[in-house]
N, C-alpha and C positions, 0 to 999 in steps of 0.2 A: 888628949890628943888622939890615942886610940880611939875613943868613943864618936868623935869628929872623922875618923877617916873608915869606921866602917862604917857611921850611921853617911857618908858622902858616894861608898862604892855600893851598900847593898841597896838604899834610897829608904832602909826601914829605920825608925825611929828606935834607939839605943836603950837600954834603961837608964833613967836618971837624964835623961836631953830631955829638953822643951823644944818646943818649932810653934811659929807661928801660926792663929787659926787662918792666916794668908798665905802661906807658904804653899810648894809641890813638892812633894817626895824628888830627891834629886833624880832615880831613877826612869821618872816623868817626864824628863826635862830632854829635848829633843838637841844631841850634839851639835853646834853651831857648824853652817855647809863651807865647807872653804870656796875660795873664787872658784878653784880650778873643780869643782865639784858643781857648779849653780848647772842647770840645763838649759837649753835655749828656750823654755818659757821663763822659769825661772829669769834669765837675763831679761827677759822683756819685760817681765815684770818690776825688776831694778831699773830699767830703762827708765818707765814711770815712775818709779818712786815706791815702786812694790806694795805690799799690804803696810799695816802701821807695825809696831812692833808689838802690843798689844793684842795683836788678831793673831787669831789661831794659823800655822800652814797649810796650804792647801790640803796637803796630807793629813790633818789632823781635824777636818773640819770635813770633809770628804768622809771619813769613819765615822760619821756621826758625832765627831766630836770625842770620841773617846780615849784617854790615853793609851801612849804606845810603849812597848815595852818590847823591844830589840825584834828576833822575829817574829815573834806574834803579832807585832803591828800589822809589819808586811804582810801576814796573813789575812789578819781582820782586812786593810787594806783589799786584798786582793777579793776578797769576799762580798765586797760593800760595793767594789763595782758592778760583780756579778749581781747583785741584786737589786742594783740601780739599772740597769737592761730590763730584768725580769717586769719591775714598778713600772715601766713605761706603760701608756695606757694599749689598749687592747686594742689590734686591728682586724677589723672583718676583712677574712679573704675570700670571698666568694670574687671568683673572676670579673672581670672588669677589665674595658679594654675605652679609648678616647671615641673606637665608632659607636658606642652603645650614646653617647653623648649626642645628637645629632641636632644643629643650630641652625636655618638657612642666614647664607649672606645677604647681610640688604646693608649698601652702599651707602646708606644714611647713620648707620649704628655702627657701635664695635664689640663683636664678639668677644667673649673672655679664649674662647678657639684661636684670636691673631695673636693674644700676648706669649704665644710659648710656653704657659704656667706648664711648672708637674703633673702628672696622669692623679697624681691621689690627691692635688689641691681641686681638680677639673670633677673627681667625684664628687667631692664637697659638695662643691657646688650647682653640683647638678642637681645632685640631693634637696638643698636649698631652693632649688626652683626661679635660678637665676640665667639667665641666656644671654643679653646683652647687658655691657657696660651702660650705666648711667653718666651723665657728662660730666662730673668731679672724679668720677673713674677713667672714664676716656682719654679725659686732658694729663690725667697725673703720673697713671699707672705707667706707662713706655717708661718716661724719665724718671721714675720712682724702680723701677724693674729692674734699671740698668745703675740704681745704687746712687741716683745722686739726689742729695737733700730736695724737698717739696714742700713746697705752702700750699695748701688746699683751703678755698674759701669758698663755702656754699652752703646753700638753707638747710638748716635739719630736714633727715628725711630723705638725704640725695645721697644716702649710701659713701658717706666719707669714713664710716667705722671700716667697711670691706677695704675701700682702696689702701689704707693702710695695713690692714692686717692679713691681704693677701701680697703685701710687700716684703710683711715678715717672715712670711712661711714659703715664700719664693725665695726668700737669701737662706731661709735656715735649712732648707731642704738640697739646694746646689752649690752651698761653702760647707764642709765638712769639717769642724774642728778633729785633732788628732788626738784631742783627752777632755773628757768630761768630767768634771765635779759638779758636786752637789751646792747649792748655794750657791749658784754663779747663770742668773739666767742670760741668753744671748740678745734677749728682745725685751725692749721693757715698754708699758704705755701708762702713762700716768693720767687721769680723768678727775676731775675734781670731787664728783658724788660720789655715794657707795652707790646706788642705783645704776648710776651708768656705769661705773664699772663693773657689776654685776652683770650688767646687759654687754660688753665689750667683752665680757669672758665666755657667755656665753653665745656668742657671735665666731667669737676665736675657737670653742671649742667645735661647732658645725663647720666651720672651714675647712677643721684639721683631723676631721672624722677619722679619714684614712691617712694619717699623714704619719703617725705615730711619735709627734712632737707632742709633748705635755705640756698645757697650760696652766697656770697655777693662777688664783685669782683670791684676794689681799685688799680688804676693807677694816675698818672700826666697827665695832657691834658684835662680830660674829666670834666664834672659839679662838682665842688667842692661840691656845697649844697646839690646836689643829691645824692650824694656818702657820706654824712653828715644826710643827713636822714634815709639811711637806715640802719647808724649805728646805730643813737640817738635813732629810733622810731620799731625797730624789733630785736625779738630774731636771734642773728647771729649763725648756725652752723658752718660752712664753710668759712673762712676768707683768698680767696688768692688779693695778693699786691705788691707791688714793695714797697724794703725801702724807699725811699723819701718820697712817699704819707703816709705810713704807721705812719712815724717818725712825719707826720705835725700832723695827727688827737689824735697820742698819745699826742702831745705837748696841743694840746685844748682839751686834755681828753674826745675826743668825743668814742675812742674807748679801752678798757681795757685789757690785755692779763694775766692777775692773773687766770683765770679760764682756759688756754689754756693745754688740753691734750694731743693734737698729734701736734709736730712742723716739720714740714717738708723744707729744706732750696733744692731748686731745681735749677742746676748748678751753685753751691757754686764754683766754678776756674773763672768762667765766674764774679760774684761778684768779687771775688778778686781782678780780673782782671782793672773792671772798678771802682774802690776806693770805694766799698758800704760797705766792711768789717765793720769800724768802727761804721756804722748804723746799721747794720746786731748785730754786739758787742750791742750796746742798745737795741735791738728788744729782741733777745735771753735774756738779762737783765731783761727783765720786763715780763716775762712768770715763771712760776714754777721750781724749781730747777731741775738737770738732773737726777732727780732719782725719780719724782712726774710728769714726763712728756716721753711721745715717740718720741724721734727724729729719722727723716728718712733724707737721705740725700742720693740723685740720680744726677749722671753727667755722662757725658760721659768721662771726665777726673778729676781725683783727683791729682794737685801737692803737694810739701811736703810742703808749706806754708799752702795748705785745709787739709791738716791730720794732721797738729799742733791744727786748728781750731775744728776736730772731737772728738780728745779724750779732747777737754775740752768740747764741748757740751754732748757728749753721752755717756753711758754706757754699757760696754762690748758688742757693739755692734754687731749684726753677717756681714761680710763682702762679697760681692757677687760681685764677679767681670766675664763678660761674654767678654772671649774675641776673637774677628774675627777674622777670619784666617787670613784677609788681614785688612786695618787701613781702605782704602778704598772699599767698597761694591762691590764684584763682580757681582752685579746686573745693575750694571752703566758703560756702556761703555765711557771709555773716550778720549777723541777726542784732541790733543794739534798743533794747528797753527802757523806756523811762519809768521808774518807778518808784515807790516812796521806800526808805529803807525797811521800815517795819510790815511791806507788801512782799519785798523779796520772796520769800521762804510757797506765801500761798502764787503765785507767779511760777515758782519751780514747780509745785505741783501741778498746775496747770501744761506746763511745758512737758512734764517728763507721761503726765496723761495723755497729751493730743500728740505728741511726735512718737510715744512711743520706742526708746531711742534701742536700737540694737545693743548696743553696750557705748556707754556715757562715763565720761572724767569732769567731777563738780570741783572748779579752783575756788580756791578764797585766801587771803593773803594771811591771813591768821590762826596759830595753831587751836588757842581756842575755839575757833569761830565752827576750823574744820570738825573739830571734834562733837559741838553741840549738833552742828547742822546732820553729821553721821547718825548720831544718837536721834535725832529727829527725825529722821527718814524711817529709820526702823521702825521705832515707835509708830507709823503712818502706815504699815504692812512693806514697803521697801524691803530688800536686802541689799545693804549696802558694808562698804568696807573703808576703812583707813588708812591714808600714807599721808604720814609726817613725820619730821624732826623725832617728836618727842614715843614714837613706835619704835621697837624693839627692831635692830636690824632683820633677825630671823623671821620674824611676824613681818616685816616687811615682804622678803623674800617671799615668805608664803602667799600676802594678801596679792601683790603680782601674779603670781601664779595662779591663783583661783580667778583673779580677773582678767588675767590671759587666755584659759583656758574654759572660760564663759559661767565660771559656777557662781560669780557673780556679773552683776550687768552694771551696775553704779560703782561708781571710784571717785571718794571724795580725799581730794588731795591738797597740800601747798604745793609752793614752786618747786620742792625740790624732785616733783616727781614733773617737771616741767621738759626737761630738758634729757634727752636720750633716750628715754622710756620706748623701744618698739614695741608696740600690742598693736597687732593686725585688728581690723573691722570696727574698729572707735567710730560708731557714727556721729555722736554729738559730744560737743564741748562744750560747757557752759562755765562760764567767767562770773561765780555771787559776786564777785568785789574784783573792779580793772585792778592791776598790777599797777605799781606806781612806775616801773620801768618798762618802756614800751618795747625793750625788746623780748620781755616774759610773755608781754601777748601775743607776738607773733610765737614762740615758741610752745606757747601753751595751743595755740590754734593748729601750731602742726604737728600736735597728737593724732586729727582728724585727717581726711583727705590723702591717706598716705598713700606710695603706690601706683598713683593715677586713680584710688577711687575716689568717689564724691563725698564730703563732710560736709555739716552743720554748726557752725560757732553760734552761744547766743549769747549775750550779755546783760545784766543787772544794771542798769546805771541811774543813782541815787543823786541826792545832793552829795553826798559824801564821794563818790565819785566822779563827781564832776570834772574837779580840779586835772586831773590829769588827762581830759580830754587833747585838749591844745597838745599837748608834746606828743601823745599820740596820734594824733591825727595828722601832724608834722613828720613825723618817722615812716606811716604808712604813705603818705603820699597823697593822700586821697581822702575828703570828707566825711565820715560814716554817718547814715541815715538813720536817725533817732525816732523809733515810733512808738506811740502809747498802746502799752497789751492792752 
């Protein structure tokens, strides 16, 4: 009994006790809060139903997780805020004022100058070399500014990444929480690829240049630990993610969504699509009900299985749909080949000789096919590069970057680099093999022509491709004219 009541008050193991390899030192063990103790978040968080009993307290998970031990917690505590200020990212203060910004009005457009945004989200974007709203910003932004749910529908390429995430940093910059912890971002965006969200974070991080909100951005493929750090160990604003990665760190409680204010679910058809719904269902689960939180939800297409999923996430939403005159961009000439399949490969040679193309994206639906056709290229004096499935996230990351930044000129790619990909100056796109879903060819097409500049689509079309002519040609609206190279 002695050995039981020192080994209960000192928390150290006695000579002669056993403890379990699951066990915590009693002195570990956070004294249970009385009612008359809870704080008013605290109560709000009981309101909801609070953390599970198994998750760490705020306080405990805020220190990085480490245990507390009577005053020293409070210490460490008080320390780990301090040094969650310091980790914010860094702001340039070189003066800046909204006249150095300077926009004229024309009656036909809408300045980002009429929305009222903050002085350091307006740098941003000046930075960015943005002036007027595009019309999925136009239509959405007022009613999205003033906090109430938004549907945004319009073609890729019409700037639905900014309308939402100068929503975000518009609420997170003029609502002011009273206490921040670590692991609890205010904003979340969920994206189906690692690619786009790669490219959503890095969108999110030029916004917010000057804003001194942290972005943290959370895919599959890359450093687990590190992506694990900057949950554990920094106040998060901005939290974009693909379900799967998002689903592993909520399972190890490394990261929280009880505090999340703006949720933004970015081409929700495209989830559907590839079975993340039911992950997407848990995410959405563990944020704040639909009426203590802002959901945004931007696609280029909504079916009626994603507008079943809308009216149970949001409320009374306002619905902004922008629609093109044509499905496909008339900004994008396109070009369709008749050709034998074993002619393909000398056909692209031809093509990438007489156009010349500034910098070119080669699709084809198959991971093998991308990888030989790469390998062939080179082999031919080309330099070319690879994005697929079966590429290393990091090497991914990089071959973007080199093909963004012109060190290469050819990007031989699948779909999954179809959709969100921004690289400025793509002059040609070429289709080895049609997509068998016709809305990958429109999105593979509006790689090119971004911007308002001019593009080149050209296409391979085999016996083997044949078959999906008709439902293409159905979707665009419009015949395409078939001629022999």
């Amino acid at each position: 009994m002695l050995k039981k009541f020192l080994q209960a008050v000192t928390g150290k193991k006695q000579p002669g006790g056993k403890q379990g390899s699951d066990s915590k030192p009693a002195a570990q063990a956070q004294p249970a809060k009385k009612p008359a103790d809870l704080s008013a978040k605290d109560n709000k968080n009981a309101k909801r139903g609070g953390k599970k009993s198994n998750q760490p307290a705020k306080d405990t998970h805020q220190a990085a997780h480490q245990p507390h031990h009577g005053a020293l917690a409070d210490n460490k505590k008080s320390q780990k805020r301090a040094k969650h200020d310091q980790q914010r990212p860094a702001v340039d203060d070189t003066p800046w004022s909204i006249s150095d910004f300077n926009v004229e009005a024309d009656p036909a457009k809408t300045r980002f100058h009429d929305l009222d945004l903050p002085d350091s989200v307006m740098r941003g974007i000046q930075e960015l070399g943005f002036q007027y709203c595009t019309p999925i910003q136009a239509e959405s932004l007022p009613a999205a500014l003033r906090g109430r749910d938004t549907i945004g529908q319009a073609q890729t390429g019409t700037g639905k990444s900014a309308a939402f995430l100068l929503t975000i940093l518009n609420r997170l910059l003029t609502v002011k929480p009273e206490e921040r912890f670590a692991s609890e971002p205010r904003a979340l965006v969920i994206a189906p690829t690692r690619e786009l969200v790669m490219q959503i974070g890095k969108d999110a991080e030029g916004l917010a240049k000057y804003t001194g909100l942290n972005v943290v951005t959370i895919v599959g493929g890359m450093d687990y630990e590190k992506q694990r750090a900057q949950l554990r160990n920094n106040v998060v604003d901005v939290l974009v993610a693909t379900p799967g990665r998002l689903i592993d760190f909520m399972r190890s409680q490394d990261v929280f969504l009880d505090q999340i204010e703006v949720l933004v679910l970015d081409e929700a058809d495209r989830m559907l699509d590839m079975g993340f719904i039911p992950d997407v269902r848990r995410i959405v689960r563990a944020t704040p009900g639909k009426d203590q939180r802002q959901t945004l939800l931007y696609s280029a297409t909504f079916n009626y299985d994603v507008r079943i999923l809308i009216d149970q996430w949001t409320t009374d939403p306002l619905e902004v749909v922008i629609e093109p005159e044509q499905v496909a961009t008339d900004r994008v000439e396109q070009r369709c080949y008749l050709v034998a399949e074993s002619d393909k490969y000398k056909q692209l040679e031809r093509v990438l000789a007489d156009e010349k193309p500034e910098r070119c994206i080669i699709f084809a639906n198959r991971r093998d096919l991308t990888r030989n056709l790469c390998d062939k290229l080179n082999k031919n004096g080309h330099v070319a590069v690879l994005l697929s499935g079966e590429v290393a996230q990091e090497k991914r990351i990089r071959t973007l970057e080199r093909f963004r930044s012109g060190h290469v000129r050819i990007l031989v790619a699948t779909d999954v680099a179809g959709r969100g990909i921004h690289v400025d100056g793509v002059s040609h796109v070429i289709n080895y093999t049609l997509p068998e879903d016709p809305e990958d060819y429109v999105h593979r097409i509006g790689r090119t022509g971004r911007a308002g500049a001019k593009g080149v689509s050209v296409s391979f079309i085999s016996e083997d491709d044949a078959f999906v002519l008709p439902d293409l040609e159905k979707y665009l609206g419009t015949k395409l004219e078939l001629t022999q190279p």
